[in-house]
KOLZATOR-310159 format. One record per residue (C-alpha): residue in one letter; x, y, z negated. Coordinates in steps of 0.5 Angstrom, whole numbers, plus 2048, in hexadecimal, padded with zeros to 3 digits. Last residue first. Example, Ala and Ser with C-alpha at 12.3 -4.5 7.8 and 13.67 -1.06 7.14 Angstrom:
BEGIN
s81B7FE7F2a8197F77F0
REM end
This chain:
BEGIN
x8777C1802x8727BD7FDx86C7C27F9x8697BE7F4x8637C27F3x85F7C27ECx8587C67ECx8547C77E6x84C7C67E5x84B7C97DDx8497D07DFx8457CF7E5x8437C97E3x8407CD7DDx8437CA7D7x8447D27D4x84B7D57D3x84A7DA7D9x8477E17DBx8467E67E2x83F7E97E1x83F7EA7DAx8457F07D9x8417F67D7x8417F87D0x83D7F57CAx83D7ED7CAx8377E97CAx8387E27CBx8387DE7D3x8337DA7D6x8377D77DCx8337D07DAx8347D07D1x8377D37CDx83D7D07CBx83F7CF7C4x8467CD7C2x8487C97BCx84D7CA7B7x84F7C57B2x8567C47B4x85A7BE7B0x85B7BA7B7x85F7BF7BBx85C7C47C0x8587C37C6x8567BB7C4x8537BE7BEx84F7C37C2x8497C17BFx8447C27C3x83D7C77C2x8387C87C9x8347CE7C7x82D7D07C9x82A7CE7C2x82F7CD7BDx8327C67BAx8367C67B4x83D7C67B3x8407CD7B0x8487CD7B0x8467D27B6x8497D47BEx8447D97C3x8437D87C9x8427DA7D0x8417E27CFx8477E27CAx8477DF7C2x84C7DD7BDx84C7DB7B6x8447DB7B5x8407DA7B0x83A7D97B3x8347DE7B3x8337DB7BAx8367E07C0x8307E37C3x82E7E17CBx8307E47D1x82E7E27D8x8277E37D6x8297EB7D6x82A7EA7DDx8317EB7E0x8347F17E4x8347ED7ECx83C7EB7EEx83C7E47EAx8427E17E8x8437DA7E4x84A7D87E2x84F7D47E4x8557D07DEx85C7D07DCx85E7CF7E4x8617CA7E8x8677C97EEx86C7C47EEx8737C47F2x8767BE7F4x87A7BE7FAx87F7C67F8x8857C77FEx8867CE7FAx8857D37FFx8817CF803x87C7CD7FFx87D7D07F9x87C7D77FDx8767D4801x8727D17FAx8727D97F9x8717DB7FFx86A7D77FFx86A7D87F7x8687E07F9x8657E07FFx8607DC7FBx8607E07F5x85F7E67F9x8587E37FBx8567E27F5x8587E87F2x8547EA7F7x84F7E67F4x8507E97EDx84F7F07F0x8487F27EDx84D7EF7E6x84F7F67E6x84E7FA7E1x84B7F57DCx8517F17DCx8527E97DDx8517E97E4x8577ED7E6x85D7EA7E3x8587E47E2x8597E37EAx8607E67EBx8647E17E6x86A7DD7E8x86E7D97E3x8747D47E6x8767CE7E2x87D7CC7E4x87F7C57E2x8867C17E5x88A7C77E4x8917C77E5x8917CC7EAx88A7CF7EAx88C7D67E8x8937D77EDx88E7D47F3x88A7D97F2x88F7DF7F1x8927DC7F8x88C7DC7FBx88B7E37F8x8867E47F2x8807E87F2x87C7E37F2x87D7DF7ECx87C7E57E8x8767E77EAx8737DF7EAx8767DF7E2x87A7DA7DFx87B7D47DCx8817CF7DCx8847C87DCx88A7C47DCx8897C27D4x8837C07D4x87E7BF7CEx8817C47CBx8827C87D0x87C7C87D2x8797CB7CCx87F7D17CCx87C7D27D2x8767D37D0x8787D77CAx87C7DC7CFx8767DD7D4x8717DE7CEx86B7DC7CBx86E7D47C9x8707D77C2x8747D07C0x8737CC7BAx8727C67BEx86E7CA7C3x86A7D07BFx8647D47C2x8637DA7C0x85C7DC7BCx85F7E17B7x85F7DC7B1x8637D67B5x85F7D27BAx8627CA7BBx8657C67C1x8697C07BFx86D7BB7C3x86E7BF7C9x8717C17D0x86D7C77D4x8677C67D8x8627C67D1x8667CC7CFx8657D07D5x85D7CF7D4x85D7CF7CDx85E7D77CDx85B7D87D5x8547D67D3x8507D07D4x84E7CF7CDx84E7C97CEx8547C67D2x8537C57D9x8517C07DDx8567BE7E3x8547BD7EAx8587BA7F0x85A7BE7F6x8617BB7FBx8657C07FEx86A7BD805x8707C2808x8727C480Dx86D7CB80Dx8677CE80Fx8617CA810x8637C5809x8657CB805x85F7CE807x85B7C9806x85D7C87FEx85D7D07FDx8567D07FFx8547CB7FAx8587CE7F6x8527D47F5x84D7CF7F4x8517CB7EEx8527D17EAx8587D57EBx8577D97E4x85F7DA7E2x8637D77E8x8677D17E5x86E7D07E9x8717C97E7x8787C87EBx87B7C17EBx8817BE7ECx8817B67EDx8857B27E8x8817AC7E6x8807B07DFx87E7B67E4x8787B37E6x8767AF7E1x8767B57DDx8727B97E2x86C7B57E2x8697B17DDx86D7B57D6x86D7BB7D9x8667BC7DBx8637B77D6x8607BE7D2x85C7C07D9x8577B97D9x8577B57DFx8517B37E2x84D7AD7E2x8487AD7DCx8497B37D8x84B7B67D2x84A7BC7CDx8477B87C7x8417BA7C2x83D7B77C8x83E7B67CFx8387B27D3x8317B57D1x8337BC7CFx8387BC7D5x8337BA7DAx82E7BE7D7x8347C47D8x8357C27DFx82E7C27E2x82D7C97DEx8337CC7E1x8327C97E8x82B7CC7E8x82C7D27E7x8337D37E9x8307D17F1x8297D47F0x8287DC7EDx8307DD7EDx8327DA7F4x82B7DA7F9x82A7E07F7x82F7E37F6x8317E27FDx82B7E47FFx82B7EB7FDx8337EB7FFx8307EA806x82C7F1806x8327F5803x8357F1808x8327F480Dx8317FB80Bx8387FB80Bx83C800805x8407FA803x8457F8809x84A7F5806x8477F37FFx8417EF803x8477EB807x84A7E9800x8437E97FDx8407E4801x8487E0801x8457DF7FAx83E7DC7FBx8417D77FFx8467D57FBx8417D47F6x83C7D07FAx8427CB7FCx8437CA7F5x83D7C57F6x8407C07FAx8477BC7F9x8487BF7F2x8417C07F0x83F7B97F1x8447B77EEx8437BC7E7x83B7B87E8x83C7B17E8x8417B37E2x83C7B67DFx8367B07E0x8307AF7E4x8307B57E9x82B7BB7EAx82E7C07F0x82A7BB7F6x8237C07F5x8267C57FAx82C7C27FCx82C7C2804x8287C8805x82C7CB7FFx8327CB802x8307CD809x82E7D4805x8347D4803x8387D3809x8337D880Cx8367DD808x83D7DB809x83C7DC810x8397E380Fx83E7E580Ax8447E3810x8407E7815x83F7ED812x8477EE810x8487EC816x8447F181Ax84A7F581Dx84E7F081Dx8497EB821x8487F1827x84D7ED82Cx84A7E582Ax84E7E0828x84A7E0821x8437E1825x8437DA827x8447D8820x83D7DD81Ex8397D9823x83B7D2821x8397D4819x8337D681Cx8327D1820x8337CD81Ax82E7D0816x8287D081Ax8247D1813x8207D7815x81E7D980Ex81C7E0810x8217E480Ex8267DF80Fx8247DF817x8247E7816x82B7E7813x82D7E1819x82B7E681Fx82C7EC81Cx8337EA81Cx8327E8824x8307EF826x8357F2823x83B7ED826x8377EF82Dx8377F782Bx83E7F682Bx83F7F6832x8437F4837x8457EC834
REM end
């Protein structure tokens, strides 16, 4: 506790062990948890929590180095969600700590090997294993064995409950993928009275924010019109009020609105709003907000964060404020996100297809036929039965070449990533 030279010295204890392939991960681990109750541990934390996610990361490749190659799809999305999102948490609060303290030799040296271990093998590998598996086991149609798929939203788990006359509040977090949840599902159980329970859902393809919002909401036919809007029994869905206008349909007592909105309500505001009404859908959005443009998808992590703190309060006020037991936390897709600038052989050209719609992470065609580097489904299932578009996926975490900038932080692919999404009950 006197000198911080000691806090010092332990730092280049561990970068110096990782440096040279020490593998005494677990006493690295034990030293850097004694050092958080410490009197310097402030002054270095930010050092010492990206010190420990990067020894996590090299842990996790010790215990899985050759274990990344599984039998089926749905062996593998299981494995994801109970074991291997834990490298992406990893990488993400690397950078949440590297962010707070960039200009550091140290973790200059430390975010060298993140990237490494990270980008070079963990996406590598568990791209590819997951693209063969969906070449060999999902064809044409976009299903999978054992999870839940996005469209049954609705119709499975929320009308059931407010048909048996239990209130619910449903808040989507735009790009809350699975790892991020995972986080939040944690501190919802540590922090709070109430209980959180994760399971997985399989977005739609492609897993974008458009068909995302859809496939959540209540319907019987989701169609595309000329200008690429996403139409819900006749009903534009991009929209707050078309949203809620589709709700209502369905059910009488309910309601959509928007996060900022919600929250800037008093007590007596809130519970105005809620009166009489058996359903409220909820949009939240800080991690797309900032991922999705160009200029400042550096700060999707600390849209992360933010989201965190975000929903924590959010799920409080409905709590306390409004007595809220059944409340429902999910997403309309992930996404994948690199900090290091992407190699030319993590692009390639988009085919001469007749393409209706494209982005980096895949492009939409009437054309059906089989393309080197791409996956191709129909998205019958995502829209209604007379459609004959096809999505083209490229391949792994490959993305298509575009002008501009913007290829570090991207979604609409079938990459675990993209496609894993949570769904959180919360009960008060």
């Amino acid at each position: 506790d006197v000198f911080p030279f000691i806090d010092k010295a332990i730092i280049m204890y561990i970068v110096n062990g990782l440096n040279n392939r020490i593998e005494d991960f677990e006493a690295y681990i034990k030293l850097i948890r004694l050092r958080r109750t410490k009197h310097f541990y402030e002054k270095f934390r930010s050092i010492y929590e990206a010190l420990y996610n990067t020894v996590k990361m090299f842990e996790f490749k010790k215990n899985h180095n050759n274990t990344l190659i599984l039998t089926s799809a749905s062996n593998m999305l299981e494995a994801y969600t109970k074991d291997y999102y834990q490298m992406d948490l990893f990488y993400r609060k690397f950078y949440v700590a590297y962010d707070e303290n960039s200009s550091s030799e140290i973790l200059k040296k430390l975010k060298v090997m993140v990237e490494d271990l990270y980008t070079n093998w963990f996406m590598v590998e568990l791209s590819h294993n997951w693209t063969s598996a969906l070449a060999n086991d999902v064809r044409n149609h976009w299903e999978i064995a054992g999870v839940r798929n996005q469209r049954d939203f609705y119709k499975k788990i929320v009308k059931p409950k407010v048909s048996s006359g239990d209130k619910v509040y449903v808040i989507i977090s735009d790009a809350l993928r699975y790892e991020v949840a995972t986080e939040l599902c944690e501190r919802l159980n540590t922090e709070s009275l109430g209980s959180a329970e994760l399971t997985p859902m399989l977005s739609g393809l492609p897993s974008v924010t458009k068909l995302g919002m859809a496939n959540l909401l209540p319907h019987e036919k989701i169609e595309m019109d000329d200008k690429g809007n996403i139409i819900i029994d006749g009903i534009n869905s991009s929209s707050i009020e078309g949203r809620n206008r589709i709700l209502t349909t369905y059910e009488t007592e309910s309601a959509a609105i928007d996060y900022k909105d919600f929250m800037v309500m008093n007590r007596s505001g809130l519970r105005e709003f809620s009166k009489g009404k058996k359903l409220i859908y909820i949009y939240h959005d800080s991690i797309d907000a900032l991922g999705d443009k160009a200029s400042t998808e550096i700060y999707a992590f600390d849209g992360a964060e933010k989201a965190l703190n975000e929903l924590s309060e959010l799920i409080k006020v409905i709590r306390d404020s409004l007595s809220g037991t059944n409340i429902f936390i999910t997403s309309d897709h992930g996404f994948i996100y690199q900090r290091d600038e992407l190699e030319e052989v993590d692009k390639i050209s988009k085919e001469k297809l007749d393409f209706v719609e494209s982005k980096r992470r895949y492009a939409l065609s009437r054309e059906a036929r089989d393309v080197d580097g791409l996956l191709r489904y129909s998205i019958k299932e995502a829209f209604s039965e007379e459609t004959d578009l096809n999505v083209y996926i490229p391949k792994a975490n490959i993305r298509f070449k575009t002008q501009g900038a913007g290829a570090k932080f991207v979604h609409g692919g079938a990459s675990l990533q993209e496609v894993v999404i949570p769904l959180i009950l919360y009960k008060n």
